[in-house]
N, C-alpha and C positions, 0 to 999 in steps of 0.2 A: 263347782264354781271356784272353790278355793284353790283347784289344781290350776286352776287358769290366770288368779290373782299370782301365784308366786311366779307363772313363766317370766313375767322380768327380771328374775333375779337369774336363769338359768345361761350358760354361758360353755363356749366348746374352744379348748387350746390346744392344739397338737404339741405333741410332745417328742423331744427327741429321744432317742434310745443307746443302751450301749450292749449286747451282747455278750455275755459270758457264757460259760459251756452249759449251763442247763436255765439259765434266766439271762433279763436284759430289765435292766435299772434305766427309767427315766429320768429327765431332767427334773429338779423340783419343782414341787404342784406349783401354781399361782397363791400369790401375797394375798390378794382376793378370796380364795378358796376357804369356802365356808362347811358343805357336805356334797357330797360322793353324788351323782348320778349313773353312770357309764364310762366304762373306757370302753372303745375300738379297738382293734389290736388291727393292725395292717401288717403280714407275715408273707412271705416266699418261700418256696424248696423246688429246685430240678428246673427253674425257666417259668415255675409259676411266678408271678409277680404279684406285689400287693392285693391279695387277697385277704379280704376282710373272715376274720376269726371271731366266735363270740367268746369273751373270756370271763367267768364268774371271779366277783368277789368273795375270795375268805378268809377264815381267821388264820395268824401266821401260825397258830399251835396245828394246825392240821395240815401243813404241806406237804410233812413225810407221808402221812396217809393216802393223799390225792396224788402223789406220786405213783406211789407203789397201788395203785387201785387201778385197773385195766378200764372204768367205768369212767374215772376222771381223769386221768392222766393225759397229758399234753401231745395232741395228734391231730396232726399237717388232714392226714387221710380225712378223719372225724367232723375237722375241723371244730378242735376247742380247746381249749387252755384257760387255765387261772390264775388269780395277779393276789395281792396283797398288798396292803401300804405298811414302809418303813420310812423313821427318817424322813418325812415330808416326801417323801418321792415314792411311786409303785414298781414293785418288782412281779414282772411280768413270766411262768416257768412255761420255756417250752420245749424243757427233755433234751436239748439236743436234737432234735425232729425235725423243726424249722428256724428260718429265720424270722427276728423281729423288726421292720422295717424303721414303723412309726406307732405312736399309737394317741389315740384321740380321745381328751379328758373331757367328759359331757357334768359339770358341775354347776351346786347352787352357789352363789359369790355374797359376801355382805353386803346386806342392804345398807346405803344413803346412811349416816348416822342423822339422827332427828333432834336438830337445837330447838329448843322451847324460848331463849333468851329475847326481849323484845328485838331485836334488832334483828333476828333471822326469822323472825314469825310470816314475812311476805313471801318467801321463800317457797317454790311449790316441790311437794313431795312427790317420790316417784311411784306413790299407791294413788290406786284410784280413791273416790273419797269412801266409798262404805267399806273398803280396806282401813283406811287411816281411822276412821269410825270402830274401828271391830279393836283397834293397836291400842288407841288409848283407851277403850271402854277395859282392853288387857290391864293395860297400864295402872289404871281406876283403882281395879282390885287390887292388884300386886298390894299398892301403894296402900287403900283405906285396910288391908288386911291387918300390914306391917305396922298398924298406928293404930289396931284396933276400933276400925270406924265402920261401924255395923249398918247404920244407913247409909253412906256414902256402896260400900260392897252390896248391898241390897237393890240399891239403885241399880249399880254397873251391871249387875248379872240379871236384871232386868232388862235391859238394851240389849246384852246377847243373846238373850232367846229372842227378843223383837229385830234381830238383826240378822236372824239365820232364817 
């Protein structure tokens, strides 16, 4: 159920690209852009045309390795390549192999920020209510933790397990 509360947040921007001889840098991610879901990579070689690629995320200290590794390395044939982020923008390697057309950012975005102040209290939020229920009963603890308030956190963590 919680996979289904966050799908409001999830959101998909194409991205343009630019081509260099063994990778292709996209434009930077969106202002929005909170955590990582998927990119698509949309690739051609020989009169193929946009043919969707699946392309793994990883860390930038292992790209010479996924290079040089026959198992990961970037292949039209295979169809697979993989990206890393720099720089707010993803850098997508694909060998010299193929081209990179487009490629499509499937990300979470910041949620709504949430005013407490009376004057925005009418204000509807973009969770459902036993979301918004689960946020501040969050909030509860953070808070009686930071202040030392042993029945206030006693309470809240009682509504969490009443609330799962």
């Amino acid at each position: 159920m919680r996979v289904d509360d966050l799908q409001i947040l999830l959101m998909e921007k194409s991205l343009k690209v630019r081509n260099n001889s063994q990778f292709a840098d996209t434009d930077t991610i969106p202002s929005n852009y909170r955590y990582y879901n998927r990119l698509t990579v949309y690739a051609s070689k020989d009169g193929c045309e946009s043919i969707t690629i699946p392309s793994m995320f990883i860390e930038s200290a292992n790209v010479n390795e996924y290079l040089h590794n026959w198992n990961f390395s970037p292949s039209f044939d295979f169809e697979q390549c993989f990206h890393i982020m720099l720089n707010s923008k993803f850098r997508i390697f694909h060998g010299n192999d193929f081209k990179v057309n487009k490629v499509l950012l499937t990300y979470y975005r910041h949620p709504v920020k949430i005013r407490c102040e009376k004057i925005f209290l009418d204000e509807k939020w973009e969770w459902k209510d036993d979301v918004a229920e689960v946020i501040i009963d969050e909030a509860i603890k953070i808070l009686s933790a930071a202040i030392e308030h042993n029945t206030a956190l006693q309470v809240s963590m009682g509504r969490e397990q009443a609330n799962n």
